[in-house]
C-alpha positions in Angstrom: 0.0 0.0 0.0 1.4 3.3 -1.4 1.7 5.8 1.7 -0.8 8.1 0.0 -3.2 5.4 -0.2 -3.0 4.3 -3.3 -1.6 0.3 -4.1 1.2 0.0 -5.5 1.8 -3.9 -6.6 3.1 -5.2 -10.3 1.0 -4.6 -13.3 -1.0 -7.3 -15.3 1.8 -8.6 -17.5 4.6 -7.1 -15.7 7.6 -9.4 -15.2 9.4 -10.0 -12.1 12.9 -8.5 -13.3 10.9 -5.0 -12.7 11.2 -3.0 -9.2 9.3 -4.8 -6.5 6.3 -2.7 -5.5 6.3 -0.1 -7.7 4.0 0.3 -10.6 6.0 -0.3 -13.9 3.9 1.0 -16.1 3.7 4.6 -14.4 5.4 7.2 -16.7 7.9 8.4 -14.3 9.1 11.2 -16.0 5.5 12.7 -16.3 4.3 15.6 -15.0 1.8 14.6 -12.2 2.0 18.0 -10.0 -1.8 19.0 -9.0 -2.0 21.3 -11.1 -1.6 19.4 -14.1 -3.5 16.1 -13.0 -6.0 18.8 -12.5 -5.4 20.1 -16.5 -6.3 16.8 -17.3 -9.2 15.9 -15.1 -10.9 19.1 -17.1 -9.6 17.9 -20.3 -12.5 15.4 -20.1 -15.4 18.1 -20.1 -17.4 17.9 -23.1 -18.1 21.1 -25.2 -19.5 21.9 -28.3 -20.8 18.5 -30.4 -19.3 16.6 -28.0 -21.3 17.9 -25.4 -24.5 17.6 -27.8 -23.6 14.0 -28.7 -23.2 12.6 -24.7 -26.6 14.6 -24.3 -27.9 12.5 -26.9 -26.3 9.2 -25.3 -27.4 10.5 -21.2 -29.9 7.3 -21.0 -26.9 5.2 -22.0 -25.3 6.0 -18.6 -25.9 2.7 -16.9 -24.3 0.6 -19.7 -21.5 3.4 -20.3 -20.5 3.4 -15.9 -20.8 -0.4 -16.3 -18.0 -0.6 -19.2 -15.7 1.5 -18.3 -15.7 -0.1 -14.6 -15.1 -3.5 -16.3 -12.3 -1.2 -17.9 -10.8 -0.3 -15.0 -10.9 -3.3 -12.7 -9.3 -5.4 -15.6 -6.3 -3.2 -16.6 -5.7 -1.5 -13.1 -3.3 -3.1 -10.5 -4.6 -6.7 -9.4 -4.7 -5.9 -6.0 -6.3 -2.7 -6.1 -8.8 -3.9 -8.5 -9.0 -7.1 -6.4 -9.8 -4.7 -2.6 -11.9 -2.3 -4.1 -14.2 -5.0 -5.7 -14.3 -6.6 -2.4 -14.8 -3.2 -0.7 -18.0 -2.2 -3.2 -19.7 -5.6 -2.2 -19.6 -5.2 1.3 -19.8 -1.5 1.9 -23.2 0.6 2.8 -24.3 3.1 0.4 -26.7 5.9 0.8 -27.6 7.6 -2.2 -29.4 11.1 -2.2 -31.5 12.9 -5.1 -33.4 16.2 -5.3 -33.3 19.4 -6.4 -32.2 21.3 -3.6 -31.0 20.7 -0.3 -29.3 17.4 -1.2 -25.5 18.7 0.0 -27.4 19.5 3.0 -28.5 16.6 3.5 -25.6 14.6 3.0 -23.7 16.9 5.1 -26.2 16.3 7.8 -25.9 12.7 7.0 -22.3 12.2 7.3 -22.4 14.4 10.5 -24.7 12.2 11.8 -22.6 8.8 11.2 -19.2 9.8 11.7 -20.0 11.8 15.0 -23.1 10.1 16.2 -21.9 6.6 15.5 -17.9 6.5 15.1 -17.7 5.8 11.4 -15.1 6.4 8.6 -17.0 8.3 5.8 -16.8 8.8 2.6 -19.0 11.8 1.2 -19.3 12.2 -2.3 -21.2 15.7 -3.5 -20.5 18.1 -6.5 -19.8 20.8 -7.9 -17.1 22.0 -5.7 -16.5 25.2 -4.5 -12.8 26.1 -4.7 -10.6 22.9 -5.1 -12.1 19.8 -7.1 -10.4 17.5 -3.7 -13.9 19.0 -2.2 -16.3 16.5 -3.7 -14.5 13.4 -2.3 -14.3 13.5 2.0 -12.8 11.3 4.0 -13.9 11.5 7.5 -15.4 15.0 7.1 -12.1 16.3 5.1 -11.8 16.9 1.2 -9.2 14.4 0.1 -5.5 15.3 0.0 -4.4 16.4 -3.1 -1.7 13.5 -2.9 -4.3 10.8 -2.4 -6.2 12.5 -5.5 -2.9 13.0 -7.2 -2.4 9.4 -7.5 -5.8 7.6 -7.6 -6.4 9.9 -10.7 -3.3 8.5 -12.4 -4.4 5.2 -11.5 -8.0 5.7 -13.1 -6.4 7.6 -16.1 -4.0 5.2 -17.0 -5.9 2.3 -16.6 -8.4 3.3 -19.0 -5.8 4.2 -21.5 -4.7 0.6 -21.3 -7.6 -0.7 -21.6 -8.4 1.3 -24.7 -5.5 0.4 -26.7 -7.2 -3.3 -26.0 -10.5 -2.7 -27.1 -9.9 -4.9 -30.0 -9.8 -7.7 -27.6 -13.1 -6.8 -25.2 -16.4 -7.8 -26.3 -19.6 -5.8 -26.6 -21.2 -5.0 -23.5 -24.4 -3.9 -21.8 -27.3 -2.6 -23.8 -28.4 -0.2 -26.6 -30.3 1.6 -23.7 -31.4 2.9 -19.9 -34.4 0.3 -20.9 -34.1 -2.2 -23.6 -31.9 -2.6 -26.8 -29.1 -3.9 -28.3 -25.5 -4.8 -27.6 -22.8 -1.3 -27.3 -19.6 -2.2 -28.4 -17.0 -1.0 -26.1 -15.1 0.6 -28.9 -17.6 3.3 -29.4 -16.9 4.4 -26.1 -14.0 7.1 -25.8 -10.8 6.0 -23.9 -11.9 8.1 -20.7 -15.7 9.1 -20.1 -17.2 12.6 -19.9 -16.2 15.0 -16.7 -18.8 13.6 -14.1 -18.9 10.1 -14.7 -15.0 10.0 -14.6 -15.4 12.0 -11.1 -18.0 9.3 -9.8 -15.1 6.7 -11.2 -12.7 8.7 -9.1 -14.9 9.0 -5.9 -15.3 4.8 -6.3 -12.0 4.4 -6.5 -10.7 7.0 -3.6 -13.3 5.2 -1.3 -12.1 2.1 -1.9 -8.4 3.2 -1.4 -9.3 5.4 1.2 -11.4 1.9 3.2 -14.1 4.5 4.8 -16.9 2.4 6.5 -20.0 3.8 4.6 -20.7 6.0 1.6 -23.0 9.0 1.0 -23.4 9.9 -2.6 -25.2 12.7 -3.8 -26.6 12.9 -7.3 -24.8 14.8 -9.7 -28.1 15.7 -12.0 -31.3 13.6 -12.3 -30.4 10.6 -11.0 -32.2 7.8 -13.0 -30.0 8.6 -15.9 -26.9 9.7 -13.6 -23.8 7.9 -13.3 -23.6 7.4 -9.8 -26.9 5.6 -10.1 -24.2 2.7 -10.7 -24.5 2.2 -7.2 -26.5 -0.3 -5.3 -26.7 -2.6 -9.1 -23.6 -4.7 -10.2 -22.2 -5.7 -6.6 -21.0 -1.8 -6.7 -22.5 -1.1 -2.8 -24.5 -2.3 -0.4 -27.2 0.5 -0.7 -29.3 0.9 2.5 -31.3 3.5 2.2 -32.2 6.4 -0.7 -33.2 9.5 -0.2 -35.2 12.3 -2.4 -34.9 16.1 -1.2 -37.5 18.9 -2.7 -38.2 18.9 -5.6 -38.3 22.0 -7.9 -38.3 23.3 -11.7 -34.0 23.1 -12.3 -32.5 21.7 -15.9 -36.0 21.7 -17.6 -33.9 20.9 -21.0 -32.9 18.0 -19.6 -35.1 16.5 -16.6 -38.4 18.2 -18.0 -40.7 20.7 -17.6 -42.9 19.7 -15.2 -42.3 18.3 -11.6 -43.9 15.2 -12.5 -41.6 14.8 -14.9 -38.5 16.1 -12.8 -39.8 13.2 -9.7 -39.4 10.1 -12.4 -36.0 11.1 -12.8 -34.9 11.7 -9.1 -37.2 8.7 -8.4 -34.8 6.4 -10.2 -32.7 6.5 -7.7 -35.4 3.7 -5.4 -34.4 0.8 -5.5 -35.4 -2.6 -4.6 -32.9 -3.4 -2.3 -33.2 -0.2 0.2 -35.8 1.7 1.9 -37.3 5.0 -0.4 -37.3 8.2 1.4 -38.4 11.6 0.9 -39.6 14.8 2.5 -42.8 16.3 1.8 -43.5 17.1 -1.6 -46.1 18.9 -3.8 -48.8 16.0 -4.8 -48.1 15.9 -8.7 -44.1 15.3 -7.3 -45.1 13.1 -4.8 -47.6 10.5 -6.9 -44.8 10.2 -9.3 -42.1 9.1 -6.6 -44.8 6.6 -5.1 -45.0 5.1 -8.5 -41.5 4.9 -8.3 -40.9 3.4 -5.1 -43.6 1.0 -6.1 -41.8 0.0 -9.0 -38.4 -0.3 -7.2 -39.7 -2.6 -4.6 -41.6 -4.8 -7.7 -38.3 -4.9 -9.6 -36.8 -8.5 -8.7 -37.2 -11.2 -10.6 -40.9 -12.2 -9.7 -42.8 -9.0 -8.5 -43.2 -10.0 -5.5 -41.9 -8.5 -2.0 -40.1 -10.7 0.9 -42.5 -11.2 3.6 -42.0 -8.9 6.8 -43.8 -6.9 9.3 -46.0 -4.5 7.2 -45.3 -0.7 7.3 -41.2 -1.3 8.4 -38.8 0.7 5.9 -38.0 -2.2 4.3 -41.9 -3.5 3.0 -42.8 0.1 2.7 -43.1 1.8 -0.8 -42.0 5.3 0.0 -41.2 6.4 3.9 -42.6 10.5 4.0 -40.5 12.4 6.9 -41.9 15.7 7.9 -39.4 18.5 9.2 -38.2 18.6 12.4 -40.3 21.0 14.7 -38.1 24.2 14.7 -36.2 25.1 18.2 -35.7 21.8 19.1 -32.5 20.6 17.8 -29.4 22.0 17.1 -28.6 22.2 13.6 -24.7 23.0 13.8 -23.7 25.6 11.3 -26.9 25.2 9.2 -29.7 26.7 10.9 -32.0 28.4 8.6 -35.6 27.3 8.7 -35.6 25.2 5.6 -32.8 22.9 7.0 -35.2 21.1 9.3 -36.6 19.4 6.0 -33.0 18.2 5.3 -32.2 17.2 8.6 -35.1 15.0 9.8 -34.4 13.4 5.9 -30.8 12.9 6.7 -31.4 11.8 9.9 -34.2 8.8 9.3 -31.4 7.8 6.6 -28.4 7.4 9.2 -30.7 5.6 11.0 -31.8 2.7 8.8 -28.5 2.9 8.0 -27.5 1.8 11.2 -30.1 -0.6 11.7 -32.4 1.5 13.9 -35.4 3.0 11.6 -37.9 5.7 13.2 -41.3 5.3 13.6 -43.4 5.3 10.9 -47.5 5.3 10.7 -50.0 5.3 7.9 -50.4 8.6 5.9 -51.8 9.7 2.8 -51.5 11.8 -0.1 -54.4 14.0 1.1 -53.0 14.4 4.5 -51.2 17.8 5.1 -48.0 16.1 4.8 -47.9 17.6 0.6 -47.9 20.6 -0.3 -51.5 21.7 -1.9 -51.4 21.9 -5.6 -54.0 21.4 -8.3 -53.9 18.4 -8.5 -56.1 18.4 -4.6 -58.8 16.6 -6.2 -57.1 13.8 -8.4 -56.9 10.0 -7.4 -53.7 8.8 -6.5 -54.3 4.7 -6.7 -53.4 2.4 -4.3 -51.7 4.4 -1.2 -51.6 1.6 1.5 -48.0 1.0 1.5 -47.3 5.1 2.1 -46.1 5.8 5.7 -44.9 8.2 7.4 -42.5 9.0 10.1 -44.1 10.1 13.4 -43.0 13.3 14.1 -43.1 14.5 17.8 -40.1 13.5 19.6 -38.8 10.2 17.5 -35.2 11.9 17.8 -35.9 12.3 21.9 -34.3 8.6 21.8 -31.3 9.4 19.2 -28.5 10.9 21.3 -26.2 10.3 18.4 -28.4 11.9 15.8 -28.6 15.2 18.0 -24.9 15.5 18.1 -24.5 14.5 14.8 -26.6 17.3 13.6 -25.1 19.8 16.2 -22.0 19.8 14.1 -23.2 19.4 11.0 -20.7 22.1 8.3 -21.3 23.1 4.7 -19.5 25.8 3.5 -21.5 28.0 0.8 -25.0 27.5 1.9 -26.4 30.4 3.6 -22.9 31.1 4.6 -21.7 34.5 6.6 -18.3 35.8 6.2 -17.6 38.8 8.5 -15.1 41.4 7.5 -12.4 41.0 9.9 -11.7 43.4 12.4 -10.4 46.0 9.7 -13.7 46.0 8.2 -16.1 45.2 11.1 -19.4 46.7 9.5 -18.8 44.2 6.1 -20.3 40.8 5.9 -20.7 38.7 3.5 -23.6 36.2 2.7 -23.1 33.8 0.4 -25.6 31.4 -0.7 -26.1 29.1 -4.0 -29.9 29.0 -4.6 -30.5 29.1 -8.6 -34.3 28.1 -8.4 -37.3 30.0 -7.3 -37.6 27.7 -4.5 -34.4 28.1 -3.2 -34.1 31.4 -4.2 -37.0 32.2 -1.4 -35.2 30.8 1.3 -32.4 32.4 0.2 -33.9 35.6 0.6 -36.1 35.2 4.3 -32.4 33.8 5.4 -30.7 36.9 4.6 -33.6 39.3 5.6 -33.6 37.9 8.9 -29.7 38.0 9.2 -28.9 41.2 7.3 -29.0 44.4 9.4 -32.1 46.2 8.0 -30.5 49.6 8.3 -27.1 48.3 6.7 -26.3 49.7 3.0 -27.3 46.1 0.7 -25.3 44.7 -2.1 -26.2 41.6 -4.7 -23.8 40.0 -6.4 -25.5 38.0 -9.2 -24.8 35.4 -11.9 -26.3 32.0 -13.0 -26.5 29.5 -15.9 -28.4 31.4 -18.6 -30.4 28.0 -18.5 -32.0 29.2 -15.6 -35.6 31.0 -15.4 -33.8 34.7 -14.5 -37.1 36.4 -14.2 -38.8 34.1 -11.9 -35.3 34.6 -9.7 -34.9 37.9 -9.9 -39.0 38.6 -9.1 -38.3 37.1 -6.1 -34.8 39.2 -5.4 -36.6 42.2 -6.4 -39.0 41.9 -3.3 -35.7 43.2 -1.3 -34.0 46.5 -2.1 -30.6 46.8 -3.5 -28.5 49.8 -3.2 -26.2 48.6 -5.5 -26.7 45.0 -7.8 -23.7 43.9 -10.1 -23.7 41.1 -12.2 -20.6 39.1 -12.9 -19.2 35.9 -14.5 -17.8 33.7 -11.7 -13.8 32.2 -12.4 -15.5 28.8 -13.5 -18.6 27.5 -15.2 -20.4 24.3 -16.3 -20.6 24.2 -20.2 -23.3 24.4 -21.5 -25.3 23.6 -25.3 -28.0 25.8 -24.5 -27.9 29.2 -26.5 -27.9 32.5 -24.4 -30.9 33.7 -25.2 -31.5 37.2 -25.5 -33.3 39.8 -22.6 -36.8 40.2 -25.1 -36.8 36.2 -25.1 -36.2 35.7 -21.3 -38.8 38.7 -20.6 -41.4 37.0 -23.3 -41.1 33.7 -22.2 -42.8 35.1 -18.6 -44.9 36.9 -20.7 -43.8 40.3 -19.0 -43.8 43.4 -21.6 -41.3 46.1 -20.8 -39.3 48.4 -22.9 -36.3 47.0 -23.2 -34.4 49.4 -24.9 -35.0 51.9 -22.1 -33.8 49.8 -19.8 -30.6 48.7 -21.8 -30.0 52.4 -22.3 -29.7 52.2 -18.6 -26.7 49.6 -18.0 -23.5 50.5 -16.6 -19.9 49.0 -17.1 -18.0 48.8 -15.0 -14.6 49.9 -16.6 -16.4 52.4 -18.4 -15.6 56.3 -18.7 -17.2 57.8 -15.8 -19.8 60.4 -15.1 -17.6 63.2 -16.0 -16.2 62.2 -19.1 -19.4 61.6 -20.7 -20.8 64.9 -19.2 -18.0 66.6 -21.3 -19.1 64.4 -24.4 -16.0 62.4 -24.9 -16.1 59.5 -26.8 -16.5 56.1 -24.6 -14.4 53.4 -24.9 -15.4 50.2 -25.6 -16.5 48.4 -22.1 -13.9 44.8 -22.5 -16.6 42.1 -21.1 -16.7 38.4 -21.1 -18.9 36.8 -24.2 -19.5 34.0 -21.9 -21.0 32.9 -19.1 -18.3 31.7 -17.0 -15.5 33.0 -18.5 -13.4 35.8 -17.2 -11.3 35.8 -20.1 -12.4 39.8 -21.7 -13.3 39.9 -25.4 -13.3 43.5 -26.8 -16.7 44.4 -27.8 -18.3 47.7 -28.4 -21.5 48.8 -25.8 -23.8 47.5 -28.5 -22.5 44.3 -29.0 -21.9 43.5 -25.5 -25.5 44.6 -24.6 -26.8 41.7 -27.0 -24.2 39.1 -26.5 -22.6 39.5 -23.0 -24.4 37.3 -20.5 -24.3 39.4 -17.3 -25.6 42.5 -20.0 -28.6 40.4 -20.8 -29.2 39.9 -17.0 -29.1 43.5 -16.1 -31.6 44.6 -18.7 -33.4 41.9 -17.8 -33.2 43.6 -14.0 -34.1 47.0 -15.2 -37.0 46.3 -17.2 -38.5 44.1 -13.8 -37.3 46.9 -11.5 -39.6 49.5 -13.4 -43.0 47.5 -12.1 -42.1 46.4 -8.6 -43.0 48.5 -5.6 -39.9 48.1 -3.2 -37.6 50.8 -4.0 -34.5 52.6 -1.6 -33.8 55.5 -3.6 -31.5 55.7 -6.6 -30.9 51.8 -7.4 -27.0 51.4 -9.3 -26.7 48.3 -11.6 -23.1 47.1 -13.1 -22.1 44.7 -15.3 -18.2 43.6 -14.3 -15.7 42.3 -16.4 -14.5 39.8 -14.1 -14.8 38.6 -10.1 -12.2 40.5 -9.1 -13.5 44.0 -10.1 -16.7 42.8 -9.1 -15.4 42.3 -5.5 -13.5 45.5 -5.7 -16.3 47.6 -7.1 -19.1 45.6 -4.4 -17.0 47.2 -1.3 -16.2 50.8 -2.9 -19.3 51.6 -4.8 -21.5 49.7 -2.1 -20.1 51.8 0.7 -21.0 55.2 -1.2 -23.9 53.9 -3.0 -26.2 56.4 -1.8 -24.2 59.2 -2.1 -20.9 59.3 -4.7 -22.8 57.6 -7.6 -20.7 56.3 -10.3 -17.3 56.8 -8.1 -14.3 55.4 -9.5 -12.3 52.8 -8.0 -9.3 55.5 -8.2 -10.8 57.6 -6.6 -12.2 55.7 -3.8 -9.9 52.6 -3.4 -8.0 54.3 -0.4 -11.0 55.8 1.7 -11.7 53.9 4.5 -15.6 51.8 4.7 -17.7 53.2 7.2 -21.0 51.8 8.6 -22.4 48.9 7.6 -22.2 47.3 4.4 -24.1 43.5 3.6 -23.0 41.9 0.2 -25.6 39.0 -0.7 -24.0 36.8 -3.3 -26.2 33.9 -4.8 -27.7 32.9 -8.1 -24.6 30.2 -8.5 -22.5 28.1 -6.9 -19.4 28.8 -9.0 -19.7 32.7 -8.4 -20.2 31.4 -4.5 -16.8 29.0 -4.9 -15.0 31.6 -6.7 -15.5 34.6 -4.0 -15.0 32.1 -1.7 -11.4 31.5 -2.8 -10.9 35.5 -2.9 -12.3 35.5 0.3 -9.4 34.1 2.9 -8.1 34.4 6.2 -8.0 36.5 8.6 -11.8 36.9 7.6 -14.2 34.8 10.6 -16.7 33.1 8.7 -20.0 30.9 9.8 -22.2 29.1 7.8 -25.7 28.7 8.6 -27.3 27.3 5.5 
């Protein structure tokens, strides 16, 4: 065993002449520093017609994760491939799905085990925030980069070898999530696309790393994603899965509806666990019953083992209501919504360790869902729905209080103070990007934001995302100052940035655009007194992209149609003009990059209702006085990249 955890023993086909121990067919004279192991982890992100074509190919993921594993285990070291197959069948898997609140919940989970009940865990979640070594914990801790360093190069150069043998390997798996014919391995691409190689990674860290269970949040979906591996194949032992709320996120790809959006994160139930959720709007809810239903029907007869009716392991889908508020401690996440999350993570860690809550009969009419439309429909067959009781079935579960009591997860609802240099500053950071979310966001930071305190948003999101029905909920708070950036990172994307007419039409809102894209500022722009004495302007050098920081030099007209954080300030502007809550004079920026964004937020914030369109020149070296709260949300790359500008000495507290 390598002292970084990896295994070190003699390749397949390796002879004995070669150094004892050491790994033969490692390139020694490669480059492995972190940096470049990181260059070519993102090497493996899809863009353009690639990105289209493993769109195209998503309900393939099963057969795809199932391939290249067989890759891997038969060109990687013997004895690692030969522990970590024996660590997969043995070890207990937890797998989470949602929309939001499933990092919570895993955080709240793994809290729960590892302080409440002594285990190793492994937690793996994504995106990350400021280092990839983030989405794969061990015992609490992201990864060290040595450990990642070397299981990557592992991973990496085992599927290499394996794909200059693919004449040799057979065709594997089928044509489909469903039913079809046979996919010959050599379609396949030597490594797979950026987040199924990551779940490959987290498998294989885990198994390196011997933790004692797993918790494994869904990257997107989950019927179709690729850790859905787990708990099929001998990959895990699952024991219990989870589904968090549910709300309207990657319609391109999971659908339009929630009904639609529930059959995805529903195929994460399986036959072999217990089906969880939280309380759910009805047309969500029927959908994961059906689910459940179908999970639990899904062995080889249709038929279900014999055991005491109503226990999590007979019942179709377990409903746990939120924990009643003041009564537990929820460690650095205590905003209201995180007592959904925690009584969810909770009832997991417990049938996880063998000691399930209470549960009694329920329905879907019962106040347990959320009232929809759909009040009056008939939902089937509901006799196999429970419930967990709610008062007091923690009053037993010493482990599961302290568990939650130190529950951490950086980025969610998350206050950074200034220091003592800048004690008035403080920043809240939070990664809602759904209406839902998006709400809580908000009562979380108007109940921790001083109300007489000088307000600042810092804004960007995926122009996937429905930015009116965000920003009609943001708009309900006033902003002395909103700028809108590109964060230092991004997911790619092969949705079109649509323009701020389609975005506005789309929510059928009528506005006149133009005005309000008359009204956007740049930041980098001449200022106030230069255009007062008519000089020409200067072109404003913006980002074309989303994510990208990289500037592309574009005149004001072009960058007003094709500059993503343009398109979301008109888009702001033309809102602004109908809603009622106003705080005098409202500035709006568009930043070239984080940086000046950060910059600008602090000096421009801090005069906002008096010095206007102040230069940083002229204002970098006076002092901040008063208050000053920064609210920065929308996504949680632009919340992982201020949290990398943001370090030490600043105190920071999360409270999701």
């Amino acid at each position: 065993l390598d002292p970084r955890g990896g295994f070190r023993g003699t390749m397949v086909g390796e002879t004995a002449g070669g150094r004892a121990g050491v790994d033969q067919r490692r390139d020694q004279s490669r480059d492995e520093s972190f940096e470049e192991t990181i260059r070519m982890l993102y090497s493996s992100q899809h863009t353009g017609k690639a990105l289209r074509h493993a769109a195209e190919q998503r309900t393939m993921t099963m057969q795809h994760m199932a391939m290249y594993l067989d890759r891997l285990l038969r060109h990687a070291d013997p004895a690692a491939s030969q522990h970590f197959r024996s660590f997969w069948r043995n070890v207990p898997v937890i797998h989470v799905a949602g929309t939001k609140g499933k990092g919570s919940t895993c955080a709240f989970t793994e809290s729960i085990l590892r302080h409440g009940f002594s285990r190793r865990t492994g937690l793996f979640t994504s995106p990350h925030l400021v280092s990839v070594t983030e989405r794969f914990r061990v015992n609490g801790q992201p990864v060290a980069q040595a450990v990642f360093i070397n299981a990557f190069w592992q991973v990496w150069d085992a599927l290499h070898r394996a794909d200059a043998d693919q004449p040799q390997e057979a065709s594997l798996g089928d044509g489909s999530a469903e039913d079809g014919g046979p996919v010959p391995t050599s379609a396949l691409p030597a490594v797979p696309g950026y987040f199924r190689l990551l779940t490959l990674l987290g498998m294989w860290i885990f198994a390196l790393e011997n933790v004692d269970v797993v918790i494994m949040e869904v990257g997107q979906g989950g019927r179709f994603d690729a850790t859905n591996i787990l708990g099929t194949n001998g990959y895990g032992r699952l024991v219990a899965t989870g589904c968090t709320a549910l709300d309207l996120d990657h319609t391109q790809v999971l659908g339009n509806t929630l009904a639609e959006i529930a059959w995805e994160k529903g195929g994460v139930y399986k036959q072999s666990a217990p089906s969880l959720t939280i309380p759910q709007p009805k047309s969500a809810a029927r959908v994961l019953l059906e689910c459940a239903r179908a999970a639990r029907q899904r062995d080889a007869g249709g038929a279900v083992a014999s055991e005491e009716p109503g226990s999590p392991s007979t019942a179709n889908l377990i409903v746990v209501p939120p924990l009643e508020p003041h009564t537990v401690s929820l460690g650095s996440l205590s905003a209201d919504f995180q007592l959904y999350n925690a009584a969810l993570a909770s009832a997991l860690a417990l049938i996880a360790e063998g000691r399930p809550p209470p549960t009694g009969t329920t329905s879907l009419q019962d106040d347990l869902f959320v009232q929809d439309l759909e009040e009056g429909s008939s939902y089937g067959d509901e006799r196999d729905l429970r419930a967990v009781q709610v008062r007091g079935w923690l009053d037993s579960h010493s482990e599961v209080l302290v568990g939650l009591s130190k529950a951490q997860w950086p980025g969610r609802c998350h206050t950074i103070s200034g220091g003592p240099s800048r004690p008035g500053l403080r920043w809240h950071l939070d990664a809602a990007h759904t209406p839902l979310s998006m709400k809580a966001c908000v009562r979380w930071f108007q109940a921790t934001a001083t109300p007489t305190a000088r307000k600042v948003l810092l804004f960007n999101c995926s122009h996937e995302k429905n930015v009116v029905a965000l920003f009609r909920v943001l708009q309900h708070m006033a902003f002395d100052l909103v700028v809108f950036t590109p964060a230092k990172d991004a997911r790619p994307s092969r949705v079109t940035v649509p323009s701020a007419e389609e975005l506005l039409a789309a929510e059928s809102h009528k506005s006149d655009v133009s005005a309000a894209r008359d009204e956007v500022q740049f930041l980098g722009e001449v200022q106030s007194e230069e255009r007062e004495s008519k000089r020409p302007r200067p072109s404003p050098t913006l980002p074309s992209s989303i994510g990208s920081s990289a500037p592309a030099q574009q005149s004001r007209e072009e960058s007003l149609q094709t500059c993503w954080q343009a398109v979301l300030a008109t888009v702001w502007l033309s809102l602004s003009k109908s809603m009622p809550v106003t705080s005098g004079p409202q500035m709006v920026f568009v930043s070239p990059d984080l940086d000046t964004a950060l910059k600008e937020a602090l000096i421009r914030g801090e005069k906002a209702s008096t010095l206007g369109a102040l230069s940083s020149s002229q204002a970098a070296d006076q002092a901040l006085a008063g208050e000053l709260e920064v609210l920065v949300t929308g996504s949680v790359y632009l919340v992982g990249g201020v949290l990398g500008c943001l370090e030490s000495p600043a105190t920071s507290s999360a409270s999701e």
